[in-house]
C-alpha positions in Angstrom: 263.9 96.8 262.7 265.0 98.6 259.7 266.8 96.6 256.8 268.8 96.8 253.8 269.2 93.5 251.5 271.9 92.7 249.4 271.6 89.5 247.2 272.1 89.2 243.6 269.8 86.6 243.2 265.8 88.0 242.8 264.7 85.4 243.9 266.0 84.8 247.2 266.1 89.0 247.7 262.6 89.2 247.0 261.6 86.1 249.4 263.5 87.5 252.1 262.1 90.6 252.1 258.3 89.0 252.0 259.4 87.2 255.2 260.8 90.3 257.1 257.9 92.2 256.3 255.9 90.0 257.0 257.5 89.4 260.5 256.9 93.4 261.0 260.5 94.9 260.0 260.6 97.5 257.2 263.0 96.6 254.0 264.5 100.3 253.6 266.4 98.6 250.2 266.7 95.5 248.4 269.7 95.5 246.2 271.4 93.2 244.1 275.2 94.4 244.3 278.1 95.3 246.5 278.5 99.1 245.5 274.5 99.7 246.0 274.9 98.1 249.0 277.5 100.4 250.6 275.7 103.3 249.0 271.8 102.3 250.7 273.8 102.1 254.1 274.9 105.1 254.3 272.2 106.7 253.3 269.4 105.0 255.3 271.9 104.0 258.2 269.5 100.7 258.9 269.4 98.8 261.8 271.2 95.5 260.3 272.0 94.8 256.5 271.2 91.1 255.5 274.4 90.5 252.9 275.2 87.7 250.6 279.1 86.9 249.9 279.0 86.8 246.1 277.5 89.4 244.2 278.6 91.1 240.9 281.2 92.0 239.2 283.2 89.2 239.9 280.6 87.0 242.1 283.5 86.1 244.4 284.1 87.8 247.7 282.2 91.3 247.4 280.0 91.5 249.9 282.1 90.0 252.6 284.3 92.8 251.6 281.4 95.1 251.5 280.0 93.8 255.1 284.2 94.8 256.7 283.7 98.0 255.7 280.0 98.5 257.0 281.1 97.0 260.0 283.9 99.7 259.9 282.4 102.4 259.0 278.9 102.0 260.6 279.2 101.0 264.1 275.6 101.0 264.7 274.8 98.7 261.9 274.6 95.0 262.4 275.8 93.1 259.7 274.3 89.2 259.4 275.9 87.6 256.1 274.4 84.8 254.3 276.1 82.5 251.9 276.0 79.1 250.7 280.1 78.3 251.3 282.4 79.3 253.9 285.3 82.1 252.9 287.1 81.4 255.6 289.8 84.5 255.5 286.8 86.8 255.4 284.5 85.1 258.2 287.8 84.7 260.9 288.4 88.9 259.6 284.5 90.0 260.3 284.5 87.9 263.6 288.1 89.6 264.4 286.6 93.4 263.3 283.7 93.3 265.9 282.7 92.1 269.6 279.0 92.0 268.1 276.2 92.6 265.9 277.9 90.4 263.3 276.7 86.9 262.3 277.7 84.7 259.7 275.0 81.6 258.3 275.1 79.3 255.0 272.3 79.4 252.9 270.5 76.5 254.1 269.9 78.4 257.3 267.3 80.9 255.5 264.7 77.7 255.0 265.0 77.2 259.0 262.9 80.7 259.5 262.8 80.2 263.1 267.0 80.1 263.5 267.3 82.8 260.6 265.1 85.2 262.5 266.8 84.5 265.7 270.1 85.0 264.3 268.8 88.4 263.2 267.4 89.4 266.2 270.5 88.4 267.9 272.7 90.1 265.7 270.6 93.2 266.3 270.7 93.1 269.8 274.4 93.4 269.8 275.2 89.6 269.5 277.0 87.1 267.4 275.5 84.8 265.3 277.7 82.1 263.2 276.7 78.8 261.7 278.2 75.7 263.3 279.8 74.7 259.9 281.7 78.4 260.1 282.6 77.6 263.3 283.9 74.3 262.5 285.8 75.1 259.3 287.3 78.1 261.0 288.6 75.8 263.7 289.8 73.6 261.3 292.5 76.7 260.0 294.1 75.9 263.5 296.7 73.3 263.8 299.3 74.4 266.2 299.1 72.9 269.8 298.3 75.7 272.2 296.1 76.4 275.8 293.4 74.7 274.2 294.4 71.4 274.6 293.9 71.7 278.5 290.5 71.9 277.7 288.2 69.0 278.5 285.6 68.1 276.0 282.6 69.7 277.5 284.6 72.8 277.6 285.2 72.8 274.3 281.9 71.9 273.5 280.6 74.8 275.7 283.3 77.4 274.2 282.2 75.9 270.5 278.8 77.1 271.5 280.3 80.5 272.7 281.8 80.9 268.8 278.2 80.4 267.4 277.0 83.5 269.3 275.0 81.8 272.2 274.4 82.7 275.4 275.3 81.4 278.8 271.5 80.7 279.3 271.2 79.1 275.8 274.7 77.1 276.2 272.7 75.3 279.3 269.7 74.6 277.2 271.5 73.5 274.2 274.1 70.8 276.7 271.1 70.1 279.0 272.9 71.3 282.2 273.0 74.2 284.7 273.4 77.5 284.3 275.7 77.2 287.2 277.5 74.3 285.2 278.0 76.7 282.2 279.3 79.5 283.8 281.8 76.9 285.7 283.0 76.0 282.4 283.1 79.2 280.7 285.4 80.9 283.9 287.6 77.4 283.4 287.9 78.4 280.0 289.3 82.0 280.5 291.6 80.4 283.8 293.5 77.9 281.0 293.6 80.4 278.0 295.0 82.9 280.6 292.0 85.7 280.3 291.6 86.1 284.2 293.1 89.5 283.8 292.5 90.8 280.6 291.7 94.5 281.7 289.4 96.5 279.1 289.0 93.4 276.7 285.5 91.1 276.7 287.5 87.8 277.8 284.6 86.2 276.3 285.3 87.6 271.9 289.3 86.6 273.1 288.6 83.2 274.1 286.3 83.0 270.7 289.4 84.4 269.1 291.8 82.3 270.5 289.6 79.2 269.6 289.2 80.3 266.0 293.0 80.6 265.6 293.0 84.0 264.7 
């Protein structure tokens, strides 16, 4: 696939895009800022930009802002964002903005190549992607008492898996059960968070939504 790279770290920005290339995608452009970023997007219009959260001026919240507004204005580009805390307003908003080809790992993720290449392909493909720890500090936003608490635990273990991006097929693998089991599950969860009939919406981002309180 065809990248950009946003990181403001060299070091890091220039490892990762060793590893692509040497995994056969083409780096477009490696930059090291928010603005740069936005500008190489538009003009290369890549396949999936790789963005880290802080970048200058500020070394705050840039490029999660920056990755909202590629996700807005580039449909077609995936967005996978890497960073080594959890910004939890900007995660739940990037999950909210798009039904795929978003994902959302820490840091610590990169030096597992196998799950950070996954992640990418998945994100690619027109799938989620998010670390457990996103998943579970986004959860953690969510105190009121609502349909979720008629879940059993396996269901909530299987719809926690359905927040990190995964497949029914990878849900079984992951659980060690059936697919049949898993897709059991996954139509109990839409019966009790009430998504038998939601017409024109994937019932399976809404359940994600509903589980990650936003």
């Amino acid at each position: 696939m065809r990248l950009v790279i946003a990181d403001d770290s060299v070091l890091l920005r220039e490892g990762l895009v060793r590893l692509l290339e040497e995994e056969g995608h083409q780096v477009v452009a490696a930059v090291g800022d928010a603005e740069a970023l936005l500008e190489e997007v538009a003009g290369h219009r890549p396949d999936a930009a790789v963005v880290d959260v802080r970048m200058p001026p500020t070394h705050t919240d840039e490029g999660l802002r920056a990755a909202l507004r590629i996700r807005a204005e580039h449909e077609g580009v995936a967005v996978l964002v890497l960073s080594q805390y959890v910004e939890q307003r900007y995660a739940a908003e990037l999950l909210a903005a798009a039904s795929g080809r978003v994902g959302y790992l820490l840091k610590d993720r990169v030096s597992e190549v196998g799950e950070f290449l996954d992640a990418l392909e998945r994100v690619r493909a027109g799938g989620a992607a998010f670390d457990p720890e996103v998943v579970r500090q986004l959860l953690a936003r969510t105190t009121h008492a609502d349909p979720l608490a008629r879940l059993t635990p396996r269901e909530r273990d299987v719809l926690e898996l359905m927040a990190q991006g995964l497949s029914n097929t990878l849900i079984a693998q992951r659980l060690f059960v059936s697919l049949s089991a898993v897709e059991k599950h996954v139509n109990a969860i839409f019966d009790k968070l009430e998504l038998g009939h939601a017409s024109g919406y994937s019932r399976r981002v809404l359940a994600v939504l509903r589980y990650l309180g936003t």
